[in-house]
N, C-alpha and C positions, 0 to 999 in steps of 0.2 A: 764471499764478501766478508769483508772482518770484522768484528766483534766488540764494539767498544762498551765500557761498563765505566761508571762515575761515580767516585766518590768526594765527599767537601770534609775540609777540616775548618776549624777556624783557630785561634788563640787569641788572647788576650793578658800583656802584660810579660815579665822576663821569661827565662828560663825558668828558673829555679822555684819563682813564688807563683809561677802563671798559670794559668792553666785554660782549657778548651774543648771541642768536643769534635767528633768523626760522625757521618754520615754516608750510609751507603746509598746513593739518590738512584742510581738506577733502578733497584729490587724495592727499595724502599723498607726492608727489612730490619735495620737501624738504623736510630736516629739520635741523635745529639747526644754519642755515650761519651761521657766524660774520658777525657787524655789530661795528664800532667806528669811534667820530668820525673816525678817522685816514683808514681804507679809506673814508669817506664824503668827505672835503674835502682827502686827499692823494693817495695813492697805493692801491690796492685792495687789494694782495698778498692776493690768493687768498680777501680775502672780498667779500661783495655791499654793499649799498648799499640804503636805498630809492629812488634817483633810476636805480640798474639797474633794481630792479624795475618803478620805473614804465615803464624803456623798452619792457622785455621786455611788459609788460601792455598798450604801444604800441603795437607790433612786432605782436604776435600777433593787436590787434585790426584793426588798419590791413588786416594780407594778409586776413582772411575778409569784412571791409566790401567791398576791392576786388576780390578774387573774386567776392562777393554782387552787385555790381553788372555787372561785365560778363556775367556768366551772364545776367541777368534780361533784357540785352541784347541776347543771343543772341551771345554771345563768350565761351563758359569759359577761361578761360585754360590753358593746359600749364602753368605756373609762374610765379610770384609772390615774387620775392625781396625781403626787407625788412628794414630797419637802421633804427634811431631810438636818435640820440641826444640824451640828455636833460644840459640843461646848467642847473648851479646856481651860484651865486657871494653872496657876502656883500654883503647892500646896507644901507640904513639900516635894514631893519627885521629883518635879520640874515640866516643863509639863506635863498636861496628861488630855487626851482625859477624859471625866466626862457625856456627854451626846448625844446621837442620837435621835432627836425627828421629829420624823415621822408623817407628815402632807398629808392626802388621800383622795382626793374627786374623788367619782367615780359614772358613771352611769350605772347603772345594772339593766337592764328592767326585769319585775316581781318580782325584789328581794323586799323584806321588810327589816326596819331598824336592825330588830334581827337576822336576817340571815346573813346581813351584815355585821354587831356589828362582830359576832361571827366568820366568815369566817374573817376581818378584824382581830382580835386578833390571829388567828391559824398562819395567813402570817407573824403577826408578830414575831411569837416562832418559823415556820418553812421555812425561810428566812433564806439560810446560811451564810450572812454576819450578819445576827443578832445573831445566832449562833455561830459565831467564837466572836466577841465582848461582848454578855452578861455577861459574868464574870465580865469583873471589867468598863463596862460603861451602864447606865443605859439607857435605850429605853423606849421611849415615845411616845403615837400613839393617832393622833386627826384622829379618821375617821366618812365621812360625804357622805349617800348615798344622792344624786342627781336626779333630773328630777323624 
């Protein structure tokens, strides 16, 4: 059965001077954090983004694809550390998201670097938010076994 998950935005007013807020209603885990063009294409002060959120929605998915894989493998990992940043910039067809790069230190007791390597690149082809975005932003993966 599939899985749906909701979140609400609202705004109020242009572009540029407007501003509004995101809500994740399903988790219910946030609520009304502040969005405005500015924290989106300057500086953040203190509110989120949706290219934050796509990282975090990166982020989150990346570490349980590459824990899902090395377990299956017979390597659970102790720890999984993970950072994605997502980068946007104004091109001819105006904003757009251009890159997710995925940053992974993990420690995986038994595993070897080539087992890792390879289990590392699988999570990153079968991660479904790397899925839903590979088409048109590119993914980029440092990963770095540990301990």
């Amino acid at each position: 059965m599939a899985q749906v998950r909701t979140a609400e935005a609202n705004w109020s007013g242009d572009l540029l001077s407007g501003g509004g807020a995101v809500s994740a209603t399903s988790s219910g885990v946030f609520d009304n954090q502040a969005i405005t063009w500015r924290a989106r294409t300057e500086a953040a002060e203190g509110k989120t983004s949706p290219e934050e959120l796509l990282a975090a929605a990166h982020a989150s998915c990346y570490s349980m694809a590459l824990s899902n894989e090395l377990a299956l493998a017979g390597f659970p990992p102790e720890r999984v550390d993970v950072s994605v940043e997502v980068s946007a910039d104004k091109t001819d067809s105006g904003w757009t998201v251009q890159r997710s790069a995925i940053t992974v230190r993990a420690n995986v007791p038994g595993a070897d670097a080539t087992l890792f390597r390879e289990k590392a690149e699988a999570a990153k082809g079968g991660c479904p938010i790397s899925r839903a975005i590979s088409d048109s932003v590119e993914i980029t993966l440092d990963a770095t076994l540990e301990g």
